[in-house]
C-alpha positions as CSV (number, residue, x, y, z in Angstrom):
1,X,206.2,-29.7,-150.2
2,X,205.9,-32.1,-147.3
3,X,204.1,-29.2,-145.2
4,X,201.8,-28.4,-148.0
5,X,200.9,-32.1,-148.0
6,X,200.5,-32.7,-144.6
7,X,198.1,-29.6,-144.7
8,X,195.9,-31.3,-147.1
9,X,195.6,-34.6,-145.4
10,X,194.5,-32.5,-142.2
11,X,191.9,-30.8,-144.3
12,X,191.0,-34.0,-145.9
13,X,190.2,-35.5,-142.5
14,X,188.5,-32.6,-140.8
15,X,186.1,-32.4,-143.5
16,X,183.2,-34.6,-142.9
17,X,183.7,-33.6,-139.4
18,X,182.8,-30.0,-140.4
19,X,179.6,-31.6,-142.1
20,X,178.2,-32.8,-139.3
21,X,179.0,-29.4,-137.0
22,X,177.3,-30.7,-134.4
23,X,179.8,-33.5,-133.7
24,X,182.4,-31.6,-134.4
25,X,181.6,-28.5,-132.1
26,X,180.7,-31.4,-129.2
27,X,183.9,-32.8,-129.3
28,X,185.8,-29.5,-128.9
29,X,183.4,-28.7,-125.7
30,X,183.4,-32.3,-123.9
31,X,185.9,-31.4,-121.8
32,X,184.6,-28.1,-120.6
33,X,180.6,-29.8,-121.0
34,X,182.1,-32.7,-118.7
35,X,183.1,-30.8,-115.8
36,X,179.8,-28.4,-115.6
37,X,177.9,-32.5,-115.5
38,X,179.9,-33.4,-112.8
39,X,180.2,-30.3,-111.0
40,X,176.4,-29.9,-111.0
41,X,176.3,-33.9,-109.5
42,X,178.5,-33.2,-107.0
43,X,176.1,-29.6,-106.2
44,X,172.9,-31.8,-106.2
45,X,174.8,-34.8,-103.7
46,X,175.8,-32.2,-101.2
47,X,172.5,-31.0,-101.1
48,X,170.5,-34.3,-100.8
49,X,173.3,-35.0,-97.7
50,X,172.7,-31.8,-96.2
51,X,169.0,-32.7,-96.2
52,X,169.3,-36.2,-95.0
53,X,171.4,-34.1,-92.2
54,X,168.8,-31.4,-91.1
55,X,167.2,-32.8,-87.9
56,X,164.0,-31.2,-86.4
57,X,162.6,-31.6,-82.9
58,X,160.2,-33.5,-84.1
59,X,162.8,-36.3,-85.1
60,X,164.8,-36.4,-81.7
61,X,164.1,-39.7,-79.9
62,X,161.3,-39.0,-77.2
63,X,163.8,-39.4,-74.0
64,X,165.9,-36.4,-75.3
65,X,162.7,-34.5,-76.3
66,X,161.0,-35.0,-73.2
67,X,164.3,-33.8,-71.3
68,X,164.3,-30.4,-73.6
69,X,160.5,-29.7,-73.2
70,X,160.9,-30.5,-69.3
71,X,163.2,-27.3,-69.1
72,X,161.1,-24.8,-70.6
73,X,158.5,-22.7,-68.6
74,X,154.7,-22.8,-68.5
75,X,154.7,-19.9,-70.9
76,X,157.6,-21.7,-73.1
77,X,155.4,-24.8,-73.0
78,X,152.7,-22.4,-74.0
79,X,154.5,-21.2,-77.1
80,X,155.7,-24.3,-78.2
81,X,152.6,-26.0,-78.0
82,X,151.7,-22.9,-80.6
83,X,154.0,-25.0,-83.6
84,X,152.4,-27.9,-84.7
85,X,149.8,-30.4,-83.1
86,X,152.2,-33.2,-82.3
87,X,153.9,-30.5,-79.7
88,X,150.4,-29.4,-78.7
89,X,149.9,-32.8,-77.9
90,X,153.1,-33.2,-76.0
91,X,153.6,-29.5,-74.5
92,X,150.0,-29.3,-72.9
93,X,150.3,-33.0,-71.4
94,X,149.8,-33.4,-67.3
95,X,153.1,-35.1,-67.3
96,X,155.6,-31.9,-68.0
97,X,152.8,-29.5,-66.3
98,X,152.9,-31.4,-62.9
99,X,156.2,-29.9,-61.8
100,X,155.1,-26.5,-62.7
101,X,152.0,-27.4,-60.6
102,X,154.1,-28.3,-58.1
103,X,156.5,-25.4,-58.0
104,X,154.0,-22.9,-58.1
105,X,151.1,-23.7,-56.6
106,X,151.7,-27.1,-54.1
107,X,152.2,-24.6,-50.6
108,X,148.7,-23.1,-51.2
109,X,146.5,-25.7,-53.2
110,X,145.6,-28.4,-51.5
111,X,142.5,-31.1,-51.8
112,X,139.9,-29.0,-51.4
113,X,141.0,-27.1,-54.5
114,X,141.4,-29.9,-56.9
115,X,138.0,-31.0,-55.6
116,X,136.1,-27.5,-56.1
117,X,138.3,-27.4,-59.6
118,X,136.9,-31.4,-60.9
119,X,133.2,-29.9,-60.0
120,X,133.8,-27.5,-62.2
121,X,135.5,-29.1,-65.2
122,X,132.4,-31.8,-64.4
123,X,129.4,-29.5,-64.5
124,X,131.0,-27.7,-67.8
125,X,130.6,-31.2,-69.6
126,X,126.7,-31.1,-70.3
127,X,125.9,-31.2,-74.0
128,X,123.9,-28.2,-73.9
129,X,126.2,-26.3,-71.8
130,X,129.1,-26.0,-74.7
131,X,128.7,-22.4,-75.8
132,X,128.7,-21.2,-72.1
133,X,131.5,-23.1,-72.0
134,X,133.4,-21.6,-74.5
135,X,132.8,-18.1,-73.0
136,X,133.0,-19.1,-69.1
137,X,135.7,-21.2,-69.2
138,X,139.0,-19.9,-67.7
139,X,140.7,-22.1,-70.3
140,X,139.1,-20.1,-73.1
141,X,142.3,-17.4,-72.9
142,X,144.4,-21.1,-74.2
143,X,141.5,-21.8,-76.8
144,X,141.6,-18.8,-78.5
145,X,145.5,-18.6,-78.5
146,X,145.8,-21.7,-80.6
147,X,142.4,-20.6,-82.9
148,X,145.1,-17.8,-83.5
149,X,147.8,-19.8,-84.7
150,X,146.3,-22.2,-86.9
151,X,142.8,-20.0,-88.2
152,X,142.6,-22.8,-91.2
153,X,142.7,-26.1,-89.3
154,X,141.0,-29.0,-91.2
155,X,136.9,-30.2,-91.0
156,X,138.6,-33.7,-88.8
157,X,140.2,-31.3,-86.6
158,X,137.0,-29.0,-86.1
159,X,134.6,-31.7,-85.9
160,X,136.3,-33.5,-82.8
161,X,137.1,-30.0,-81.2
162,X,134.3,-30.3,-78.8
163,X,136.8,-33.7,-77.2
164,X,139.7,-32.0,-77.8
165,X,138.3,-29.0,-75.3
166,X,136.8,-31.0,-73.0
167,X,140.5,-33.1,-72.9
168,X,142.5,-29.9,-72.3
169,X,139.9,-28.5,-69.8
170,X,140.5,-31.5,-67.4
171,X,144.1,-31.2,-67.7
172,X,146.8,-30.3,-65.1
173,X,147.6,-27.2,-67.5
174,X,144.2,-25.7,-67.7
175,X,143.9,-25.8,-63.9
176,X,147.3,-24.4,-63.5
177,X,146.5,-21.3,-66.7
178,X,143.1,-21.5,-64.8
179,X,144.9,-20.2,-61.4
180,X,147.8,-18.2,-63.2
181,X,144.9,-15.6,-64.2
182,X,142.9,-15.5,-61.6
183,X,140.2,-17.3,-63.6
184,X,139.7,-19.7,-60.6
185,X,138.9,-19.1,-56.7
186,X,140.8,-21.9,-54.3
187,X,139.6,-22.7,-50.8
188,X,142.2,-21.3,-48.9
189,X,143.1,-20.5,-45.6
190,X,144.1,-17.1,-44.3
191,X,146.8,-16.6,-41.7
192,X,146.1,-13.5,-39.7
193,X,142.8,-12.3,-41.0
194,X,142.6,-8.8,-42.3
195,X,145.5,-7.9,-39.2
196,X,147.1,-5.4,-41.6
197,X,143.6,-3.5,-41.9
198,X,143.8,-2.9,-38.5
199,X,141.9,-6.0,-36.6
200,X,144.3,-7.1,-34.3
201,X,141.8,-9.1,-32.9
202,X,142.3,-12.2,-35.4
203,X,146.5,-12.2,-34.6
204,X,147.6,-15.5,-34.6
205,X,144.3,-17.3,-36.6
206,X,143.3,-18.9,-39.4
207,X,140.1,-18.8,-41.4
208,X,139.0,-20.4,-44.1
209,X,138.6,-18.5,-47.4
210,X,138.2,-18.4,-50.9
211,X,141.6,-17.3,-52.7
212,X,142.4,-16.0,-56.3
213,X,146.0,-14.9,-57.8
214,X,146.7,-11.3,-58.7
215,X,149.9,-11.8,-61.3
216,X,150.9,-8.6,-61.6
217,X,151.1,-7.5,-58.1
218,X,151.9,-11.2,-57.2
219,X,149.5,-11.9,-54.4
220,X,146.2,-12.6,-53.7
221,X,142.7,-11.2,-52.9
222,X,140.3,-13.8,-50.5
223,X,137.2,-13.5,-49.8
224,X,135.8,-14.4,-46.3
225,X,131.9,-15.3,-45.3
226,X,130.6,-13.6,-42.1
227,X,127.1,-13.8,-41.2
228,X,125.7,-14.2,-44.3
229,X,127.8,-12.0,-46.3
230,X,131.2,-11.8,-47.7
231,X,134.0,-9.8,-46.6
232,X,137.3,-9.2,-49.1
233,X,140.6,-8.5,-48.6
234,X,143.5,-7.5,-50.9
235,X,147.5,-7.5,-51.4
236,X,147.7,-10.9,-49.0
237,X,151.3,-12.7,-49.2
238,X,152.1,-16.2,-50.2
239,X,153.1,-17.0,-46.6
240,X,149.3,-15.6,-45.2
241,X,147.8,-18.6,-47.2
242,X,148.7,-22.8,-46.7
243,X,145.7,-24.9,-47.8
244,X,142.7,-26.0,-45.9
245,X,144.4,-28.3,-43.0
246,X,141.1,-30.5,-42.2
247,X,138.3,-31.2,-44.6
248,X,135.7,-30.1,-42.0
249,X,133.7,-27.0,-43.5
250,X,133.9,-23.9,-41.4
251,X,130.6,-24.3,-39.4
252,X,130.7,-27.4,-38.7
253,X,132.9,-28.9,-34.8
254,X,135.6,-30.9,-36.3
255,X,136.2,-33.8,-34.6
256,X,139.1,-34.0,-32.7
257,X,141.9,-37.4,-32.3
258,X,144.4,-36.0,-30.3
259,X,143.1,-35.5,-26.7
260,X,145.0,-38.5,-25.2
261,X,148.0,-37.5,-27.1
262,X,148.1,-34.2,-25.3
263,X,150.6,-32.9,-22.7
264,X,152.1,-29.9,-21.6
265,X,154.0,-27.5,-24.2
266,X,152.5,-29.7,-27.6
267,X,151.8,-26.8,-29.6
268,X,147.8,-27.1,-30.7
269,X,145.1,-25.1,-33.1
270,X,141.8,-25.4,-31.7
271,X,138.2,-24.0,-32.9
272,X,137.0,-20.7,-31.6
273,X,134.2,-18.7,-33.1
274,X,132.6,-15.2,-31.4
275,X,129.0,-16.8,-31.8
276,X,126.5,-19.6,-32.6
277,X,126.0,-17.7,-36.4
278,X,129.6,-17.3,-37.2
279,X,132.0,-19.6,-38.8
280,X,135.0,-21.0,-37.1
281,X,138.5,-19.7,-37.5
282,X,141.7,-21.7,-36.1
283,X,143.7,-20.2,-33.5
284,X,147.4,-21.0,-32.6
285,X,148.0,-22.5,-28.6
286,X,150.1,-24.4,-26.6
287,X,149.2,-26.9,-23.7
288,X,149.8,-25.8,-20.1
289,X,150.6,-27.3,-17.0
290,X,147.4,-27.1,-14.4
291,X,147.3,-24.9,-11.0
292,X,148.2,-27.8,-9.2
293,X,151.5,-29.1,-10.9
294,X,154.5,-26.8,-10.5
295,X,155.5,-27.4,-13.9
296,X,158.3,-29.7,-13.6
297,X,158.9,-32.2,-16.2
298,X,159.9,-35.0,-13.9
299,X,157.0,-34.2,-11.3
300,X,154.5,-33.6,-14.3
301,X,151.2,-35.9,-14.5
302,X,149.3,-33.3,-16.4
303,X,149.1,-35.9,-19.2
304,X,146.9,-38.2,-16.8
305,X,144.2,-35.6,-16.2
306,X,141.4,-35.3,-17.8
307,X,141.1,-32.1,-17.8
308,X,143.8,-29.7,-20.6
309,X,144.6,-26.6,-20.1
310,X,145.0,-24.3,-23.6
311,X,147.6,-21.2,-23.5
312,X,147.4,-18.3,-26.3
313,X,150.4,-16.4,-24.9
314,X,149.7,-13.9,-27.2
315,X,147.5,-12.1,-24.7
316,X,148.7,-11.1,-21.7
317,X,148.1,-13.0,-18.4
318,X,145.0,-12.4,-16.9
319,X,143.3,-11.7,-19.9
320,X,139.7,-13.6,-20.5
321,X,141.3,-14.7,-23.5
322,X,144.7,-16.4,-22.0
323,X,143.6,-19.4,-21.1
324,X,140.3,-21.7,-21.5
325,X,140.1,-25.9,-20.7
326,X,138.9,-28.3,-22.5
327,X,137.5,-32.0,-21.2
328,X,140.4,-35.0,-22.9
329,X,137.6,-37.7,-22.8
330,X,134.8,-36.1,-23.4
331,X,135.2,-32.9,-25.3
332,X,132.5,-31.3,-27.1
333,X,132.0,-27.7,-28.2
334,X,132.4,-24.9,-25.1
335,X,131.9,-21.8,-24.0
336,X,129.2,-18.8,-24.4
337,X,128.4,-15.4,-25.9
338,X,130.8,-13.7,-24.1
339,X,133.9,-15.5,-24.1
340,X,133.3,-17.5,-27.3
341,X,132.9,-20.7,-28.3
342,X,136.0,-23.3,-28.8
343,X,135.2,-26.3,-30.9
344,X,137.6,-28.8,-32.6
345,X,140.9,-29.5,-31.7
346,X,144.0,-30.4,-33.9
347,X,147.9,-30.9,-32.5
348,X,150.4,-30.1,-34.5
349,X,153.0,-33.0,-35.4
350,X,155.2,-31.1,-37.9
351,X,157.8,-28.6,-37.6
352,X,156.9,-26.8,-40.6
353,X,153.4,-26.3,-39.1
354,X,154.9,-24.6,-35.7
355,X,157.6,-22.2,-37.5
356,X,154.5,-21.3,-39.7
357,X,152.7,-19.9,-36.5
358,X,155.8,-18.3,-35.0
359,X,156.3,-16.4,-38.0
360,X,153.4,-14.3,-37.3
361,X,154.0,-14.2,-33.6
362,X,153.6,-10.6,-32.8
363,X,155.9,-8.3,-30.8
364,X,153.6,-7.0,-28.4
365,X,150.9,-8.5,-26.1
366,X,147.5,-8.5,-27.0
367,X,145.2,-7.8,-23.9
């Protein structure tokens, strides 16, 4: 009987409970409806963290993004200029493209070529010359790779691209992509013109030229002026080329600042052209000692004379072409149809000049 009762008082209380099932089922399933709430606020913490946590490039300070985009090359610069404007911005700015200009280009550009390359940029900034622009400019191959990327750009960005064009022309980068494709032609000078086709006669000179890159056979192809007309010549070596030494222009005497300075065994380049018409080339000498000094270094007093004698041992002795003088106070341009005409005079101070010449020094004697 106690059972029995107790029964009834259970039933008795669970009652009204039952009434209202939807208490009474909650209460059974707190426990379990607890822990799904709590694991499900745990789930959604861990994921806000691990968003607060994700870093992108973009949110590096600049120092450390600056040292990452410094390592990448010209055509990792490219591609990462490809990923969003703020990297555009950074990746095709003079500052990382200068050491890649540098690198590259620094043994063979020279003024003359950022000169000839700021005329350009300069005459492509008429108002009326923009759709020319568009289809002359070398930087056009950079243009269209970033129309590519981002083909829906907004109206602020497309109304202000005629700046944005004009900014990116006149930048280190486009002049380096410029050069990199052969786009542009450098002033240039040409160790040993066209020796390798056979004209021997030009060993140990150096014209002036215009130069442009071949990238996939990595050298060049200049073209020379002769009498009115050009001459070209392919498959030339990054050591044939150094940029223009002298900002004289071809035809023109430079004028020289040296003559006092000269003595026996100063290693020179001097002016020498065939005729009147043709332009000069530069051609590697040395001082000599005159006829009357026996060539004595303590007896020497060549170096008080005014007249200089020029060596090209490159030709055998005796040859027309061996020797020439020039006047040290008075010096002017020389010679005649047959033997030539020798203008301008330069000495040469650094080493890397001289080892530049001997390089090319040839094995046997020119007569």
């Amino acid at each position: 009987m106690p059972i029995k009762n107790e029964s009834v008082k259970v039933y008795r209380f669970l009652v009204p409970f039952c009434k209202h099932r939807s208490v009474f089922v909650t209460l059974f399933q707190l426990p379990r409806i607890l822990s799904a709430s709590i694991k499900r606020i745990t789930s959604s913490r861990v994921e806000n963290l691990e968003e607060k946590l994700e870093i992108t490039l973009l949110d590096l300070p600049d120092l450390a993004l600056e040292c990452i985009l410094e390592k990448l090359s010209p055509s990792g610069l490219c591609s990462m200029a490809g990923v969003c404007k703020n990297l555009r911005e950074k990746c095709t700015s003079d500052h990382f493209w200068k050491n890649h200009m540098n690198q590259k280009w620094k043994r063979v550009i020279g003024d003359a070529a950022y000169t000839k390359w700021q005329c350009q940029i300069d005459s492509r900034k008429a108002p009326n010359d923009l759709h020319s622009t568009m289809h002359k400019s070398p930087f056009r191959v950079f243009s269209c790779f970033f129309g590519n990327l981002f083909p829906y750009r907004s109206k602020m960005e497309e109304g202000d691209g005629t700046l944005t064009i004009s900014k990116q022309e006149n930048s280190i980068m486009s002049c380096y992509l410029a050069l990199e494709t052969g786009k542009f032609w450098f002033p240039v000078q040409v160790y040993n013109r066209e020796v390798q086709n056979g004209h021997i006669g030009f060993m140990l000179s150096c014209y002036d030229a215009h130069a442009c890159y071949d990238s996939k056979a990595d050298n060049f192809v200049a073209s020379y002026s002769a009498q009115g007309r050009r001459t070209i010549e392919e498959n030339i070596e990054w050591n044939r080329l150094r940029p223009p030494a002298v900002d004289t222009p071809e035809n023109v005497l430079h004028i020289s600042d040296c003559s006092e300075d000269l003595k026996p065994d100063d290693h020179i380049e001097i002016q020498w052209r065939k005729k009147k018409e043709f332009p000069y080339g530069w051609w590697y000498g040395v001082v000599g000692h005159l006829e009357s000094c026996n060539g004595h270094e303590v007896n020497c007093l060549c170096h008080m004379s005014d007249t200089v004698i020029l060596e090209f041992k490159q030709y055998i002795p005796g040859s027309q072409w061996r020797r020439t003088t020039i006047n040290r106070k008075n010096h002017r341009e020389v010679g005649n149809d047959g033997d030539g005409y020798y203008g301008g005079i330069r000495k040469l101070y650094k080493k890397e000049e001289i080892e530049a010449w001997k390089h090319f020094w040839t094995n046997c004697i020119l007569e």
